[in-house]
Backbone as CSV, one residue per row, in Angstrom:
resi,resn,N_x,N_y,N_z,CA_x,CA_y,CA_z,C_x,C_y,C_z
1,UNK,162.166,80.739,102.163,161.731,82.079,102.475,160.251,82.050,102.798
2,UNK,159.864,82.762,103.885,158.538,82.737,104.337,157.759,84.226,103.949
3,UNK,156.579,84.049,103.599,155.953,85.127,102.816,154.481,84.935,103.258
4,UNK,153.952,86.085,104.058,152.649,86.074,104.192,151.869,86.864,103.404
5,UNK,151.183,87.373,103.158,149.916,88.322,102.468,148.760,88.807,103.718
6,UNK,149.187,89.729,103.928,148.366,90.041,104.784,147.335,91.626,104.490
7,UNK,147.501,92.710,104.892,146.879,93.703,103.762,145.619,94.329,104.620
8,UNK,145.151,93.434,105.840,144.034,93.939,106.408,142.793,93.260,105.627
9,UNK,141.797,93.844,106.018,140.317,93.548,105.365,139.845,94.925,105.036
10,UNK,138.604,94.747,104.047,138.536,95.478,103.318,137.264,96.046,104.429
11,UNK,137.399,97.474,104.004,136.330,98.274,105.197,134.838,97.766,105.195
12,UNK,134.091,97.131,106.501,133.069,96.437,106.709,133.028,94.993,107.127
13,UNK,134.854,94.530,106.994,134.598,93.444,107.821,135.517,93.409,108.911
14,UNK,135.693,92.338,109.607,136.061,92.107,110.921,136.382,90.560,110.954
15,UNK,137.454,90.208,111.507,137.702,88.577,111.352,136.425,87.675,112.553
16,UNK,136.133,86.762,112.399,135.125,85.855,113.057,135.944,85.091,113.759
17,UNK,136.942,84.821,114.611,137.171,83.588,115.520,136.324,82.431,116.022
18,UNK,135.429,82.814,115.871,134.426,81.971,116.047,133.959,80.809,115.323
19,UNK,133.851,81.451,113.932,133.825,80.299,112.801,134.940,80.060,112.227
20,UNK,135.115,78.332,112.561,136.330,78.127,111.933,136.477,76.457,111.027
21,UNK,135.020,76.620,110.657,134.363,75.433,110.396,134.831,75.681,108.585
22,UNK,135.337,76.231,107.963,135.577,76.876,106.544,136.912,76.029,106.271
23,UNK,137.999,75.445,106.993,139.470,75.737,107.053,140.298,76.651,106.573
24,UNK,139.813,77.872,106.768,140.601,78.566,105.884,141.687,79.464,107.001
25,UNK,143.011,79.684,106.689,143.717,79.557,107.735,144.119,81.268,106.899
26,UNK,144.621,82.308,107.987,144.936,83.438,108.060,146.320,83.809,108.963
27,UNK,147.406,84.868,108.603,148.238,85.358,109.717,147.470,85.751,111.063
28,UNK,146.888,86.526,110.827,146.244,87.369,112.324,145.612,86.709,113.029
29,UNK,145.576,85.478,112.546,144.905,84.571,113.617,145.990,83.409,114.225
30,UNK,147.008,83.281,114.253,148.031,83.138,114.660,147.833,81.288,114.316
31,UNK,147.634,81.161,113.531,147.577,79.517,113.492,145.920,78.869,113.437
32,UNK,145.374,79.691,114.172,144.182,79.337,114.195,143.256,79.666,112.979
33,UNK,142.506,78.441,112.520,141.512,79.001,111.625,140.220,79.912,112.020
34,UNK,140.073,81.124,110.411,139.538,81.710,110.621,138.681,82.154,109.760
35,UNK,137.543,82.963,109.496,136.933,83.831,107.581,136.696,84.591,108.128
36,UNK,136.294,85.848,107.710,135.864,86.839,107.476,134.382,87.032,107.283
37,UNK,133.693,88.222,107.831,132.025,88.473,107.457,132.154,89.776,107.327
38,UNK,130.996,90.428,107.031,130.301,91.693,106.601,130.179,92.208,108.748
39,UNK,130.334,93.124,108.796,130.169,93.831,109.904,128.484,93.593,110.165
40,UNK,127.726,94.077,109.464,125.797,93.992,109.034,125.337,93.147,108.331
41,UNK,124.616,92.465,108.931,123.551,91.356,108.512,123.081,91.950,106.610
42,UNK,122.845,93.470,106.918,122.355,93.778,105.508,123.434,93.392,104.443
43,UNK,123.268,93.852,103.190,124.060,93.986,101.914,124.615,95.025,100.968
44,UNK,124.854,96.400,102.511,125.142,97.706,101.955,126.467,97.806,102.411
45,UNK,127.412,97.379,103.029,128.813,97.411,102.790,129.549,96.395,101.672
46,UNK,128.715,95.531,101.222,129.176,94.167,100.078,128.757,95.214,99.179
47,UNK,127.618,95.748,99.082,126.698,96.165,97.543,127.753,97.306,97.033
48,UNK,128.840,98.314,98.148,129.186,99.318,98.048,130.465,99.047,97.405
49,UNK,131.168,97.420,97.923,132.469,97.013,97.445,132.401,96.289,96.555
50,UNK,131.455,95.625,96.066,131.361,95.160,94.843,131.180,95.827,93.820
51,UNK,130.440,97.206,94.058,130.379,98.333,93.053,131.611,98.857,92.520
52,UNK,132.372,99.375,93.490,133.852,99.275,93.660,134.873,98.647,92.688
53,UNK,134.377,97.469,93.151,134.921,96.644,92.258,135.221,96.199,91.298
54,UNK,133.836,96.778,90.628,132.928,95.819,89.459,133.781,97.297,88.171
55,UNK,134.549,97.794,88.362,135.341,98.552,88.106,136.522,98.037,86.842
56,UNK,137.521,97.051,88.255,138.482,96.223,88.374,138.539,94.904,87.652
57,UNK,139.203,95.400,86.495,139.488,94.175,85.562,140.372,93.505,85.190
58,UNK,141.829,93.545,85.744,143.382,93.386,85.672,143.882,93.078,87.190
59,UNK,144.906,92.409,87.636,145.622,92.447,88.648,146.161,93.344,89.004
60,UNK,146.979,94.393,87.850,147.792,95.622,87.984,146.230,96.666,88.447
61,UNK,145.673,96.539,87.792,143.918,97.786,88.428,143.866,97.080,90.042
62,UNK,143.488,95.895,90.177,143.331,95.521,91.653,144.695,95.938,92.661
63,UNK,145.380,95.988,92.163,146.624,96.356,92.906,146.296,97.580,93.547
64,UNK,146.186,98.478,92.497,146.017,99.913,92.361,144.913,100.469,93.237
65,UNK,144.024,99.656,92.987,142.409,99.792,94.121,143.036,99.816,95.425
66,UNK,143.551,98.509,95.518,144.041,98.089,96.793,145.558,99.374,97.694
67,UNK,145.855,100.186,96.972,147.024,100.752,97.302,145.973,102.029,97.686
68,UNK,145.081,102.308,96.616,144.366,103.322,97.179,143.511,103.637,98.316
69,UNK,143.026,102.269,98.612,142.337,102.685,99.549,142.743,102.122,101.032
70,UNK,143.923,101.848,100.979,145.179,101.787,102.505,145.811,101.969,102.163
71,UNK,146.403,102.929,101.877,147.892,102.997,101.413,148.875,102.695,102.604
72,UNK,148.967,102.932,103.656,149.289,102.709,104.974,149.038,101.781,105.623
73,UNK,148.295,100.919,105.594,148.230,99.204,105.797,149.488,98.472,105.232
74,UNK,149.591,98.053,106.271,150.443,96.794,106.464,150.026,95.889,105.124
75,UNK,150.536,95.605,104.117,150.627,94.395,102.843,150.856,93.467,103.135
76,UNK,152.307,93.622,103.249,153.088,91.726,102.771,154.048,91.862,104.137
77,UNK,154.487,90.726,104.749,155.128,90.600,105.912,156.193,89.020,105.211
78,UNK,157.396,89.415,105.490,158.329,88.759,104.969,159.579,88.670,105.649
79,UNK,159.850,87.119,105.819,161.260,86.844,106.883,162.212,87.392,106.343
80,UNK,162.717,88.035,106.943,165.160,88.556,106.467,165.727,87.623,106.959
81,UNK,165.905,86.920,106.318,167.142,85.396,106.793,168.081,86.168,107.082
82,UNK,168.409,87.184,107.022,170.223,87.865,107.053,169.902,88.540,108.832
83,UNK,168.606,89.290,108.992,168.221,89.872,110.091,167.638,88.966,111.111
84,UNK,166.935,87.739,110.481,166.568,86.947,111.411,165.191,87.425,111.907
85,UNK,164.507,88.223,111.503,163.205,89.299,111.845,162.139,88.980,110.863
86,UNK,160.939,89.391,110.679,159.747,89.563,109.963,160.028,91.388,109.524
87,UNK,159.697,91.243,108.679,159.736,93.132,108.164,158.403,92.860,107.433
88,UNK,157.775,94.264,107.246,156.522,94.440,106.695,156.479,95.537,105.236
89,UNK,155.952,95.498,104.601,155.674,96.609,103.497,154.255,97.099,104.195
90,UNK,153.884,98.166,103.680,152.916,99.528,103.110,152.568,98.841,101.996
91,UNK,151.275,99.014,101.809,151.044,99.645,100.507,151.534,100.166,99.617
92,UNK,152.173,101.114,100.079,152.124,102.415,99.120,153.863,101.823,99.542
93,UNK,154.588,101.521,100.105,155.527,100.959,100.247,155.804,99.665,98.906
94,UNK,155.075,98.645,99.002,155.097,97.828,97.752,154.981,97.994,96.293
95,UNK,153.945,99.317,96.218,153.723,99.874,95.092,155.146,100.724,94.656
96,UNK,155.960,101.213,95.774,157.309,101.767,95.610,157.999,100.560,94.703
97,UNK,158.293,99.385,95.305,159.110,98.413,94.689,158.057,97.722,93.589
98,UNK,157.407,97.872,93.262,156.855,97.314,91.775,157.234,98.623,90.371
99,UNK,157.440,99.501,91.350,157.497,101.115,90.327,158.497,100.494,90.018
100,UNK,159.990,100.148,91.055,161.616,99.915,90.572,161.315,99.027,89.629
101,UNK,160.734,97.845,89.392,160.563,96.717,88.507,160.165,96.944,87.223
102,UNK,158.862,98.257,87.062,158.066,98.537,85.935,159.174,98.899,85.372
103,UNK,159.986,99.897,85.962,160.763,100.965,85.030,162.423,100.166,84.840
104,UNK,162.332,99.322,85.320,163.414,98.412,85.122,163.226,97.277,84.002
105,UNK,161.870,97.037,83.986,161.577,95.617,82.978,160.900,96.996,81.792
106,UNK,160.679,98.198,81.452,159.965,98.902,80.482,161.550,99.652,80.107
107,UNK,162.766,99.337,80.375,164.074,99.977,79.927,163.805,98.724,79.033
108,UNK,163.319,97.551,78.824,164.016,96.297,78.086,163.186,96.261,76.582
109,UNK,162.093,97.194,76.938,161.355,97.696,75.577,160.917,96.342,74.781
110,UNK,160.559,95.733,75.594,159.730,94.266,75.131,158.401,94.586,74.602
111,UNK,157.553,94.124,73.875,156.628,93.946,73.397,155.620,93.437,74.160
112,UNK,154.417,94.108,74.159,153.188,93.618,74.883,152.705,92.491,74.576
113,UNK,152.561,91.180,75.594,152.252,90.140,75.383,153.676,89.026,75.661
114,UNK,154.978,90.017,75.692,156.000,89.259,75.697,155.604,87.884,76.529
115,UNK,156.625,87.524,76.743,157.061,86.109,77.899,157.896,86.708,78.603
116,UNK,158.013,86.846,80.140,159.430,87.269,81.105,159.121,86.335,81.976
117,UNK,160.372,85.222,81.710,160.658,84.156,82.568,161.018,85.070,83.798
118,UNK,160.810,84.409,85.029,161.199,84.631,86.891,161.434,83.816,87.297
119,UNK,163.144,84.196,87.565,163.836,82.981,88.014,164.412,83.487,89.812
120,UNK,162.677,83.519,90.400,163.428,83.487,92.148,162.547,83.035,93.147
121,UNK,163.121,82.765,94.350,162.434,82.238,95.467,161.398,83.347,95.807
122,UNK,160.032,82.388,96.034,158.850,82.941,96.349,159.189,84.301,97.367
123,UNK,158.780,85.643,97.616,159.250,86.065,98.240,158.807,87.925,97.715
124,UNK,158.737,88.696,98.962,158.155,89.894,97.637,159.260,90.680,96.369
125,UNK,160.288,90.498,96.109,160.947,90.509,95.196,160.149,89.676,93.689
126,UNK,159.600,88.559,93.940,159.148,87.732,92.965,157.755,88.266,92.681
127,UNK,157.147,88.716,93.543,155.593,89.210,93.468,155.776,90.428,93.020
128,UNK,156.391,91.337,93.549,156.905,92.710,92.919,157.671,92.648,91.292
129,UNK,158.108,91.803,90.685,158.121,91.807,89.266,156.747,91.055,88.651
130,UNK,156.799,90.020,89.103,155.018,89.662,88.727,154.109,90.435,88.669
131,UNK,153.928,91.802,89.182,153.299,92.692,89.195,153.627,93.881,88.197
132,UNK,154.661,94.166,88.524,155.537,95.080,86.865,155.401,94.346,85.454
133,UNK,155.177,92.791,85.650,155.156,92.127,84.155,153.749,92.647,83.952
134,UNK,153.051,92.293,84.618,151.673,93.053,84.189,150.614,93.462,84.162
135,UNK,151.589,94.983,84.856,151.006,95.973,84.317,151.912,96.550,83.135
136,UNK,153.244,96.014,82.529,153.062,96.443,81.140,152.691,95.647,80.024
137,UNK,151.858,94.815,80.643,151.171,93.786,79.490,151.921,92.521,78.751
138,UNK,152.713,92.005,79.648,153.345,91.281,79.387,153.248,90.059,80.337
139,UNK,153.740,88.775,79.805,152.739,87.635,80.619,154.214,87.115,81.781
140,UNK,153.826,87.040,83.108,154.971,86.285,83.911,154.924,84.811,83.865
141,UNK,156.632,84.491,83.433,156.700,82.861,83.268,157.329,82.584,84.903
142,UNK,156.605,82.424,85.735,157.620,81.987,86.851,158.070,80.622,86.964
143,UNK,159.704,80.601,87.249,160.070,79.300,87.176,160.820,78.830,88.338
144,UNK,160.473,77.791,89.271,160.736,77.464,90.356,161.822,77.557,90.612
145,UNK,162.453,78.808,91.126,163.602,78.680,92.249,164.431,77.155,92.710
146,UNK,163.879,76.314,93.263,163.980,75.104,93.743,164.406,74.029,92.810
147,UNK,164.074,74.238,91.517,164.632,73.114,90.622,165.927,73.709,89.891
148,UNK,166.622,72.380,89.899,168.055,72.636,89.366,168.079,73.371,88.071
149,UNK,168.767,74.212,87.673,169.059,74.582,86.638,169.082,73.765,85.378
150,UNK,169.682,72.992,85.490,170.054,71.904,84.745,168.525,71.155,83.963
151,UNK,167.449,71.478,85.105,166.295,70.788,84.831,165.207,71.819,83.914
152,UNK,166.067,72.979,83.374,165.153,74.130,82.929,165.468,74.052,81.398
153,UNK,164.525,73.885,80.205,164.495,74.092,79.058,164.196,75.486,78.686
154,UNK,164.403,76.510,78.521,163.782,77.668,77.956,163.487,77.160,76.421
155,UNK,162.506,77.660,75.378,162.366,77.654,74.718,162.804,78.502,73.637
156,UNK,163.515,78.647,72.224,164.309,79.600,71.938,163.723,79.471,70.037
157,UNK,163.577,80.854,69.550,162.952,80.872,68.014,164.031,79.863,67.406
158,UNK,162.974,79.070,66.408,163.650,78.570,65.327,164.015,78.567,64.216
């Protein structure tokens, strides 16, 4: 399963084609390497998002930042083996399917700090419970899809 992260940039930058001396490789640049800069030489669109930021102390809070301020941006872009297509989430679209997960993994009335093993192929289904584990404070065990069953110990009280 193929899974990009895509989401846009955050307001003040603009991708550089130009520099591609970083290797750092991006969707929107179609293969080609690419980074990111500040729109202005100054340090008043960084100074404004780092303020922002400096907020943001959790993945489930960064999520939340991030939903707020595109909610309508394009997120995650993900192959349908069944459709044969790329489909895209929203924002505010992804934050839909992490809600199904919260209130699906908070029916199981686990304890904060639990363990919730994830047993699936990389894919936003897997990121969308990784994200419901926590934000109810509970830690994600993800466990590779790809290895045999057979090769999985869970650990169990003694």
């Amino acid at each position: 399963r193929k899974t990009a992260i895509l989401g846009g940039l955050p307001t003040g930058f603009q991708w550089d084609e130009n520099l591609h001396n970083l290797g750092h490789s991006a969707p929107p640049c179609s293969g080609k390497r690419c980074i990111f800069q500040p729109l202005t030489n100054g340090l008043g669109p960084m100074n404004a998002l780092l303020t922002e930021l400096g907020n943001v102390q959790t993945l489930p809070q960064l999520f939340a930042w991030r939903v707020a301020r595109t909610p309508n941006a394009e997120a995650y872009r993900a192959f349908d083996d069944t459709r044969q297509l790329w489909v895209s989430l929203t924002w505010v679209q992804a934050q839909q399917r992490v809600g199904l997960w919260t209130r699906a993994l908070a029916e199981l009335a686990l304890p904060s700090g639990a363990r919730v093993a994830i047993l699936l192929p990389n894919g936003l289904d897997a990121m969308c419970i990784d994200q419901a584990t926590l934000a109810l404070g509970q830690v994600p065990v993800p466990l590779h899809a790809a290895v045999p069953y057979t090769h999985l110990t869970l650990p169990t009280k003694g």
